[in-house]
VMD Tcl script that draws the C-alpha trace (Angstrom):
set ca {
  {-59.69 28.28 -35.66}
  {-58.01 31.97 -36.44}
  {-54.54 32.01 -37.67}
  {-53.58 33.20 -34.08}
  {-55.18 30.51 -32.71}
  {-53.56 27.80 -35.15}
  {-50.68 29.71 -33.49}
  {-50.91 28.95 -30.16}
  {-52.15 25.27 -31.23}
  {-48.86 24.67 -32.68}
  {-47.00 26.48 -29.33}
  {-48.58 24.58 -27.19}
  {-47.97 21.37 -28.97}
  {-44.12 22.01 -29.66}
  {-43.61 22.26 -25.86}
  {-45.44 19.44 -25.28}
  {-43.14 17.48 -27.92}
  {-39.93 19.09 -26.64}
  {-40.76 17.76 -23.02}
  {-41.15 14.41 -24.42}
  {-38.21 14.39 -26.33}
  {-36.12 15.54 -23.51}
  {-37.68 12.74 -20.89}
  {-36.61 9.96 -23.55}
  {-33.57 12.09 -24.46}
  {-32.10 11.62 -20.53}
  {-33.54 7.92 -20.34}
  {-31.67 7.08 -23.78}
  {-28.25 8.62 -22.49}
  {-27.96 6.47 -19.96}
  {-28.42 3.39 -22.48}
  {-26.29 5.50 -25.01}
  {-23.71 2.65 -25.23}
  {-26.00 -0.23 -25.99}
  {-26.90 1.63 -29.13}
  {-23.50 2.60 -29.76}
  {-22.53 -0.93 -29.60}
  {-25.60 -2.23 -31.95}
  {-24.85 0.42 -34.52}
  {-20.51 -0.46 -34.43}
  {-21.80 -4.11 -35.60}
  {-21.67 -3.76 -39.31}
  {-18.53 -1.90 -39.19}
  {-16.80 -4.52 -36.71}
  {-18.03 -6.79 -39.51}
  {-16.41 -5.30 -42.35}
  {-12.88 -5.42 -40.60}
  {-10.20 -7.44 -39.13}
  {-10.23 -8.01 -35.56}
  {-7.04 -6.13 -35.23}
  {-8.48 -2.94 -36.87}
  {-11.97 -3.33 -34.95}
  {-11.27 0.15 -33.26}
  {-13.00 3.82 -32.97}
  {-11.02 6.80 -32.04}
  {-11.51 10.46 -30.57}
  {-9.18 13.28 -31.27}
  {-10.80 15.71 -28.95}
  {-11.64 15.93 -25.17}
  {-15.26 16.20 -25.36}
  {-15.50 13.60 -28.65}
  {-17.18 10.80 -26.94}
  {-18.82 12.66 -24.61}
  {-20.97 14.78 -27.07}
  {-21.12 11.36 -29.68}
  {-23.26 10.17 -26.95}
  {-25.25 12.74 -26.77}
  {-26.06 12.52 -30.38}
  {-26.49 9.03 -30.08}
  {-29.69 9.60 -26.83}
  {-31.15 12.68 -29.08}
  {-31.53 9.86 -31.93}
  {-32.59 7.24 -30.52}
  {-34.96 9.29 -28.81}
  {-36.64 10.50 -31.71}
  {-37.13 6.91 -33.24}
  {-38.76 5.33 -30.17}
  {-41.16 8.38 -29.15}
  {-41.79 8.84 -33.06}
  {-45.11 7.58 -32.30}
  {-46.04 10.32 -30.04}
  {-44.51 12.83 -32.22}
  {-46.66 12.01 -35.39}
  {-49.49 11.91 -32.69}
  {-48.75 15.67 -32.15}
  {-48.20 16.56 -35.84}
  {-51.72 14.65 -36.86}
  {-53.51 16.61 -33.62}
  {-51.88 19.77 -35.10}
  {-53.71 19.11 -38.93}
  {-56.58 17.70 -37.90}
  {-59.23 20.74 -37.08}
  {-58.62 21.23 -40.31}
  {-59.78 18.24 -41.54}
  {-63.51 16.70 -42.24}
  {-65.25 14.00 -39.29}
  {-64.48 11.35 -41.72}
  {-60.66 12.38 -42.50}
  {-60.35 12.53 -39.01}
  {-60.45 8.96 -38.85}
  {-57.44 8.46 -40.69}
  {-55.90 9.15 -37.31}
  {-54.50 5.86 -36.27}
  {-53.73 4.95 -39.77}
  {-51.74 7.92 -39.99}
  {-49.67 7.72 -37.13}
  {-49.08 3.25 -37.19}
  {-48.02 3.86 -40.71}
  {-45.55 6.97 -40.26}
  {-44.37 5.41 -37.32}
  {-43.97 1.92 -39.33}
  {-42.38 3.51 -42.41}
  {-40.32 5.95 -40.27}
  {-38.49 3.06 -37.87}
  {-38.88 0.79 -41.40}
  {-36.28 3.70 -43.13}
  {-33.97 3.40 -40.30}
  {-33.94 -0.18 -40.32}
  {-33.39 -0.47 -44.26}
  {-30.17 1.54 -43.88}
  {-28.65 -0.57 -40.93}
  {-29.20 -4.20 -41.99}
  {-29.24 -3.38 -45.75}
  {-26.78 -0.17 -46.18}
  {-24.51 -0.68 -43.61}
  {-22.83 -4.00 -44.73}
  {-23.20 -3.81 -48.45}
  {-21.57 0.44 -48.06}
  {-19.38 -0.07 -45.05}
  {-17.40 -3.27 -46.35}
  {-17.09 -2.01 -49.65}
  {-15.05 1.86 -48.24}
  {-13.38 0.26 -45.54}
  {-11.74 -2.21 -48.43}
  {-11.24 0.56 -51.08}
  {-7.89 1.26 -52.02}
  {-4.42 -0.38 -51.64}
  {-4.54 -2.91 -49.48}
  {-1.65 -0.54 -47.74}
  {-4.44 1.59 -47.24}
  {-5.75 1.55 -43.30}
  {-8.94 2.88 -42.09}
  {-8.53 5.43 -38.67}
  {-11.77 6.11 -37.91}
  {-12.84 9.01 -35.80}
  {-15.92 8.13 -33.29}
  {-17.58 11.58 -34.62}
  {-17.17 10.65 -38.09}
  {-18.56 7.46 -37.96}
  {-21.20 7.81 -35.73}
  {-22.54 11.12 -37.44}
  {-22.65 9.25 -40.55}
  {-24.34 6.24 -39.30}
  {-27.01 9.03 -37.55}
  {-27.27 10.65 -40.43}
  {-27.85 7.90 -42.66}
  {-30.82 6.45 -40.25}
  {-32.48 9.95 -40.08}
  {-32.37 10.42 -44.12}
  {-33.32 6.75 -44.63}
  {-36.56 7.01 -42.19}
  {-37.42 10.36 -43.82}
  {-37.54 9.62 -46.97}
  {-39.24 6.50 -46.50}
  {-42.25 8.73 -45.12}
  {-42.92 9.43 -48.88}
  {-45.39 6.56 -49.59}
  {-47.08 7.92 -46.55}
  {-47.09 11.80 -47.50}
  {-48.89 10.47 -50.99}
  {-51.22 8.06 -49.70}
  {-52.48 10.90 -47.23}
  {-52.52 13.36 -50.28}
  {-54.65 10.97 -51.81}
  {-56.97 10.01 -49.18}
  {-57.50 14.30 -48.95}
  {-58.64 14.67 -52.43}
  {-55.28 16.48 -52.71}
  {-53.73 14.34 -55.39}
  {-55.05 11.26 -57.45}
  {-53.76 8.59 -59.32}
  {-54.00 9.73 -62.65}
  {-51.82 12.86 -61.46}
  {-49.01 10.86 -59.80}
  {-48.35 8.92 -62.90}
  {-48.42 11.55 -64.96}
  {-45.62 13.14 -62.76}
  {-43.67 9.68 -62.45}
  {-41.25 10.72 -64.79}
  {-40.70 14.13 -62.37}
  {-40.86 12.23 -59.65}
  {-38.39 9.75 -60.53}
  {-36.10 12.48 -61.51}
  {-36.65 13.87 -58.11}
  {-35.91 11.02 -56.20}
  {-32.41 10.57 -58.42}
  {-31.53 14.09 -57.52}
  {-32.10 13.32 -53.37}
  {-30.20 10.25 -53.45}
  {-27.04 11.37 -55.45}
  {-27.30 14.75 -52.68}
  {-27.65 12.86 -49.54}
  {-26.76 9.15 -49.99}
  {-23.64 7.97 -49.93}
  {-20.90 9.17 -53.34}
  {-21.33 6.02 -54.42}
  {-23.89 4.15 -56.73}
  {-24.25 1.18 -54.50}
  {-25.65 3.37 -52.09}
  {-27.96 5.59 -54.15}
  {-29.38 2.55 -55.99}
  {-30.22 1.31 -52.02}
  {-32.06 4.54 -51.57}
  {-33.82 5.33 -55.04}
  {-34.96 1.99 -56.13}
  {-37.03 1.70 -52.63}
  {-38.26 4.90 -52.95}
  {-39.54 4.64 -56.55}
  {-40.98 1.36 -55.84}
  {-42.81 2.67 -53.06}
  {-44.06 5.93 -54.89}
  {-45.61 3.07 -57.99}
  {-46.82 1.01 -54.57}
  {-48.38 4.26 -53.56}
  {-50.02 5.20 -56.80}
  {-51.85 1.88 -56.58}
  {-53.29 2.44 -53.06}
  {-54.63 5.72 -53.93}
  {-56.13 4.63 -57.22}
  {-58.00 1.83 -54.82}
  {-58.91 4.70 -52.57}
  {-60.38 6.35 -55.00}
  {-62.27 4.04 -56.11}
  {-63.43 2.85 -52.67}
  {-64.54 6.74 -52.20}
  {-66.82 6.77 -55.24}
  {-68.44 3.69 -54.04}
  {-69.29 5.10 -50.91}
  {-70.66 8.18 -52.30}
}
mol new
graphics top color blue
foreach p $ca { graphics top sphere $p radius 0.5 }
foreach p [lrange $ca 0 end-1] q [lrange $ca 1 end] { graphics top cylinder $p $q radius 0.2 }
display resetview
């Protein structure tokens, strides 16, 4: 394909992803409130009945929360189809035999991706939420705002089930010839370093919460090293 035709590949498949998104976006907004009720859990959990209350400080607060909330949850359950697009988009690039990394691909993107998400909310969310909404004086009362606690609870799932799409990234690298093991450990110590740096920027400020995010990660990157050492392997055998 010319670059003009990669071009048009990629229009044609960013329309097809924004109608998607937007058919699940208007089927999640009318559910909006279930997940707005599943993701209040852990904080409900973390304080006294009396206290066990979100407010809005502007007219169009809750309104626009739950539009956040569709656009989310949205992109979570149609992730499948999206990483369908992305992998359709790399692909004629690609040898016959890569090609058949396809369903690979997209079950473990989609796995790791939702896997993220999930980490955060039954991990994250207890251990981080009891421990700020008890900081302080015990004079000290939480007013939470709906935006402020649902962004952060939507931007904690998003950053959790992207980063967990690094095992994924490598193991693909690998399975390309781009990268082998020998290289990844050699960078471990960069790597590490890397992964430090990401957590102390977009985790939580506190070390609870960037130990939740980089020890995963960095066990995952030494899981990954080992499954594209094996792949390695298996692709010598087969040659």
């Amino acid at each position: 394909m010319s670059f003009f035709e990669h071009l048009d590949e990629l229009r044609v498949r960013l329309i097809r992803s924004l109608w998607v998104f937007m058919a699940g976006f208007v089927a999640c907004y009318f559910v909006a409130e279930f997940f707005l009720e599943i993701l209040r859990q852990p904080l409900f959990a973390a304080l006294p009945p009396e206290q066990q209350k979100l407010y809005f400080t502007s007219l169009f607060e809750n309104f626009l929360t739950h539009l956040k909330i569709a656009g989310v949850a949205a992109l979570f359950l149609l992730s499948p189809y999206f990483f369908y697009e992305l992998w359709g988009f790399v692909s004629p690039g690609l040898y016959p035999r890569e090609r058949k990394m396809f369903i690979p691909f997209v079950s473990l993107a989609t796995l790791f991706f939702i896997g993220g998400a999930c980490f955060a909310y039954f991990v994250l969310f207890p251990v981080g939420f009891k421990y700020f909404v008890s900081y302080g004086a015990p004079s000290d009362v939480p007013l939470l705002t709906i935006d402020s606690y649902y962004g952060t609870c939507l931007k904690l799932l998003l950053l959790f089930g992207l980063a967990f799409e690094l095992p994924v990234l490598i193991i693909l690298l690998g399975y390309l010839g781009l990268v082998d093991a020998q290289t990844l450990r050699t960078h471990r110590r960069s790597a590490i370093i890397g992964i430090t740096v990401v957590a102390a920027l977009f985790a939580p400020p506190d070390a609870i919460s960037m130990l939740l995010l980089g020890i995963p990660l960095v066990l995952m990157y030494e899981a990954a090293i080992w499954v594209v050492q094996w792949l390695g392997v298996r692709k010598k055998q087969e040659t």
